[in-house]
C-alpha positions in Angstrom: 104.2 118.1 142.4 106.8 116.1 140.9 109.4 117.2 137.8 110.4 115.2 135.2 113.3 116.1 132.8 112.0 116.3 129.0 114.0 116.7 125.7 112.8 117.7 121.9 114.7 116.4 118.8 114.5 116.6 115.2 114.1 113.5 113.9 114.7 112.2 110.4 117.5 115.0 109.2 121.0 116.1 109.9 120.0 119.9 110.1 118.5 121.5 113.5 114.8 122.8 112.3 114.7 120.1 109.9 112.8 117.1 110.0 109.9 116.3 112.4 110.3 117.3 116.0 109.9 114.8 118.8 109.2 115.6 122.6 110.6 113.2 124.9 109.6 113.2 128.8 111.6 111.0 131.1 109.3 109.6 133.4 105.4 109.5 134.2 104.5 106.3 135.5 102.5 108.6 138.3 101.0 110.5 135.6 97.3 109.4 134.5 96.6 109.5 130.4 94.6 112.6 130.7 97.5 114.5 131.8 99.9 112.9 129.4 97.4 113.8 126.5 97.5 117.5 128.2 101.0 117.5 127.7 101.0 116.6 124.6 98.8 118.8 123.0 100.8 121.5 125.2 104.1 120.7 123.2 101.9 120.7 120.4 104.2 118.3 118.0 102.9 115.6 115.8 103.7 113.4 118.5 105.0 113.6 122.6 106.5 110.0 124.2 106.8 109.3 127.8 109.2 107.2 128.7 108.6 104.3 131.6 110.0 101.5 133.0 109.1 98.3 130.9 106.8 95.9 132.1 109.5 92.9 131.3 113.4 93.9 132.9 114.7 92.3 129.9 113.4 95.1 127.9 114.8 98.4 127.8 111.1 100.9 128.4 107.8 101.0 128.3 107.1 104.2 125.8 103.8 105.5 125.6 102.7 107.8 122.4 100.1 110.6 122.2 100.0 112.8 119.5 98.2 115.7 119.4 94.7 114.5 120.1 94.9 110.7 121.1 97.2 108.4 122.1 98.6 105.9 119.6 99.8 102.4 119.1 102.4 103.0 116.9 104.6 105.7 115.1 108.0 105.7 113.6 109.5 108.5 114.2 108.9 109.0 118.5 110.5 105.5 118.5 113.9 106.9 116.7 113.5 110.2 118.4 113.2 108.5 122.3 116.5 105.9 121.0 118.2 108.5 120.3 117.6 110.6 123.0 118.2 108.0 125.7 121.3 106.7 123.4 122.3 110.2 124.8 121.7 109.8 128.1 123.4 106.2 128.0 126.5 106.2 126.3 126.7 101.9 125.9 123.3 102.0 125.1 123.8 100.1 121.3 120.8 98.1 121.0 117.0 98.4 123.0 113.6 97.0 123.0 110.6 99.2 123.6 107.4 98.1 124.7 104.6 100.0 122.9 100.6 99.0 122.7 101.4 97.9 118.8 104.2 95.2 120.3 107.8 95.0 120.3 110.6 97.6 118.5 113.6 96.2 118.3 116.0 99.6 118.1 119.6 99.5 117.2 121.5 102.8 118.1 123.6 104.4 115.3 126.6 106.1 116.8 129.5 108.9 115.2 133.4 108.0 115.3 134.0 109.8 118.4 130.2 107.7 120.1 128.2 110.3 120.2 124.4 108.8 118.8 123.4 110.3 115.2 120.2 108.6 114.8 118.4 105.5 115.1 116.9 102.0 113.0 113.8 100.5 114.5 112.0 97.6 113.0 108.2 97.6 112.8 106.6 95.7 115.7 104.1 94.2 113.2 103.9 92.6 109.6 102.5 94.3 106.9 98.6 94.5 106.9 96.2 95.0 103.9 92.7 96.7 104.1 90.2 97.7 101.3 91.1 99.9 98.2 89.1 103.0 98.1 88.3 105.0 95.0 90.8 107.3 93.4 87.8 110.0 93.8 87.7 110.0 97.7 92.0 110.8 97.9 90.7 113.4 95.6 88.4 115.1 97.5 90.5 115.1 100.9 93.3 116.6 99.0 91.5 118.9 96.6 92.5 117.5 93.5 91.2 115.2 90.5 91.1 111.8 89.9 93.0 111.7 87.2 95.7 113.0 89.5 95.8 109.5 91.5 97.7 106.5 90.3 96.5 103.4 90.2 98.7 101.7 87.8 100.6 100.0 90.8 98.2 99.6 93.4 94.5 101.2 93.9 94.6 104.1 97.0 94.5 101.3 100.3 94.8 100.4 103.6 97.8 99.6 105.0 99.9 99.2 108.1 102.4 97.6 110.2 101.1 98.7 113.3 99.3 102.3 112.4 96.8 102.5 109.5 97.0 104.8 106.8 95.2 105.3 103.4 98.1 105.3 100.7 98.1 106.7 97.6 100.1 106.9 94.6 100.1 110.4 93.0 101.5 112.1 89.6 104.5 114.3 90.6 102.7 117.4 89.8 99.8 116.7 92.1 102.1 115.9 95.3 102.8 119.4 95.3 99.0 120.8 94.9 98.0 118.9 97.8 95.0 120.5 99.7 93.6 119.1 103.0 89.6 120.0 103.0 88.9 119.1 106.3 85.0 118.9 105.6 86.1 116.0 102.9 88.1 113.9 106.1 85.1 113.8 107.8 83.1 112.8 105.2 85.4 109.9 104.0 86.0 108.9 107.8 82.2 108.8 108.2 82.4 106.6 105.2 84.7 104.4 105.9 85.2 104.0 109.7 86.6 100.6 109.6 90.1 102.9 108.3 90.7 104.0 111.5 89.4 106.8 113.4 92.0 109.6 111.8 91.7 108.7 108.2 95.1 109.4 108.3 96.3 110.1 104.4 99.7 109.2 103.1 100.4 110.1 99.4 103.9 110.0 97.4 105.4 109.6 93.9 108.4 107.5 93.0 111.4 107.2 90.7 112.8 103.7 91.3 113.3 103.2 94.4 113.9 107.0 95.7 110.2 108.6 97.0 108.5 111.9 97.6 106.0 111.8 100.5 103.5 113.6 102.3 101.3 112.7 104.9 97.9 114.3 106.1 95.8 113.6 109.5 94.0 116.7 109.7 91.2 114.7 112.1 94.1 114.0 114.7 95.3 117.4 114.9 98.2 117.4 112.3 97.5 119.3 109.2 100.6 117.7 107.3 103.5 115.8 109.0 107.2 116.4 108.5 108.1 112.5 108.4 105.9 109.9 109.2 108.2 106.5 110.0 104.5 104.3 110.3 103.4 105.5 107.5 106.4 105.3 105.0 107.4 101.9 107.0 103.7 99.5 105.2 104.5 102.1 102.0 107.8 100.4 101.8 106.2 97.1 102.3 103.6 97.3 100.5 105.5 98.2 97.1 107.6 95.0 98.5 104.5 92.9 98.4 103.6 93.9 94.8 107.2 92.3 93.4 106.6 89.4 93.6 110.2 88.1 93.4 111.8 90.2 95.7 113.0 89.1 98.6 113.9 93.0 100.2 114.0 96.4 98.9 115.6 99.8 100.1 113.6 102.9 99.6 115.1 106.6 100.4 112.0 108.6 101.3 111.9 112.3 100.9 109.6 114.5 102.9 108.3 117.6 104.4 109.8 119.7 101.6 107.1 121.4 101.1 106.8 122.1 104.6 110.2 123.5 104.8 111.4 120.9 107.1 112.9 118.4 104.5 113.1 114.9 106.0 114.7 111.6 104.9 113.9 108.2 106.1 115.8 104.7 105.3 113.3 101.9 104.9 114.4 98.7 104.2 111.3 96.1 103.6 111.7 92.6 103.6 110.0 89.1 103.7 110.5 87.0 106.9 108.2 84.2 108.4 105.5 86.3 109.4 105.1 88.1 106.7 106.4 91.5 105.6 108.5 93.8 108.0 110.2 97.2 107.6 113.2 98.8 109.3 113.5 102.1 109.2 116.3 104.2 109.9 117.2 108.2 110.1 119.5 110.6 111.5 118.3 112.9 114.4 119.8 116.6 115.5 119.2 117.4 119.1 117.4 120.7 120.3 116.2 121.8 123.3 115.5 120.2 127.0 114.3 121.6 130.3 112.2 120.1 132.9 108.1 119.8 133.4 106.7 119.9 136.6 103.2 118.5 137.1 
């Protein structure tokens, strides 16, 4: 049996117990996925990274992402979480490249006065991505409201990513808050529309300018709500981007998990390059616990 040091962090706030927490195992290349899944759902976090040595030296890990149920190809905040932990355990560590399924994040380390690492900014190994627009009545049903509660002034409820899919919706302010996952209603609209994904992962917000309230649903993978969702609030970013036409970047502040008690706040910046449309994202993190596994 081998042990393998592991760490948990808040991610996305500057308060311990705020924000979304992140387990971070140093280690596992011996480990097969069933066991890292086990682990996973063990922690039982929205998400649980390993972290390996990268397949290219040049780079600075391999980091592989399970949440709950499945592993993934992409999500924002384990990659700020795992920076910031191993800013921690590396005290020149200012800039790092993680290999994930998705691609490449580029990760630049923010640091305090005294060096010490506060959080993290990670651009999005992939370009924005548009799928189909769904029906205002399907966000209705998985959330258990009406459709007059779902905006579509902006943009129609769609697929979008930069690496993760996610259905986004715009909302009225008063809805966000009487959000309701029916887990009967994912089902039915995953049945419906497969091509999504297979979470038919939800991601809903309102907006004032460019300041944004969030919430994010994937009852299917084994997270009722999530605290802060960085791939999901990353093709948000770009996607209201995409709609101004001549705009060449934009800076959202995202607020969420309130209602979950856990207020979170992410930094996306979205901005046109060659490729297309790319987001960084960036947040503070608050260290918690760490300990060792032994499997």
């Amino acid at each position: 049996m081998t042990s393998f040091p592991f760490f948990t962090v808040d991610v996305f706030t500057t308060a311990r117990f705020g924000g979304n927490p992140l387990a971070v195992v140093i280690g596992g290349e011996t480990l097969d996925p069933a066991t890292m899944q086990a682990v996973a759902a063990e922690f039982n976090l929205s998400e649980t990274t390993f972290v390996l040595p990268p397949a290219d030296p040049a780079h600075t890990a391999r980091v592989r992402i399970f949440n709950r149920t499945a592993e993934m190809a992409f999500a924002g905040h384990p990659m700020v979480g795992t920076a910031f932990v191993l800013a921690g355990r590396h005290p020149d560590l200012v800039e790092a490249t993680f290999e994930i399924p998705a691609g490449l994040v580029r990760v630049r380390i923010e640091r305090n006065a005294t060096g010490d690492p506060v959080g993290a900014a990670i651009t999005t190994p992939q370009p924005l991505t548009v799928g189909e627009a769904l029906e205002r009545e399907v966000i209705a049903s998985v959330l258990r409201l009406t459709a007059d509660d779902v905006m579509t002034t902006t943009h129609p409820p769609i697929m979008a990513s930069n690496g993760n899919p996610y259905v986004i919706a715009e909302l009225t302010d008063d809805a966000l808050a009487r959000c309701s996952p029916d887990l009967d209603a994912f089902r039915a609209a995953l049945a419906a529309h497969p091509q999504d994904g297979n979470r038919f992962s939800v991601h809903v917000y309102c907006r004032k300018e460019r300041t944004l309230r969030a919430r994010m649903f994937a009852p299917l993978a084994g997270t009722w709500e999530d605290p802060a969702t960085g791939s999901a609030n990353a093709p948000l970013a770009c996607l209201l981007l995409s709609l101004e036409p001549g705009s060449e970047a934009a800076v959202f502040n995202i607020h969420q998990g309130v209602e979950m008690g856990r207020p979170s706040l992410l930094r996306v910046e979205a901005r046109r390059v060659a490729e297309g449309i790319v987001a960084t994202l960036a947040g503070a993190c608050v260290a918690v616990m760490q300990g060792q596994i032994t499997l």
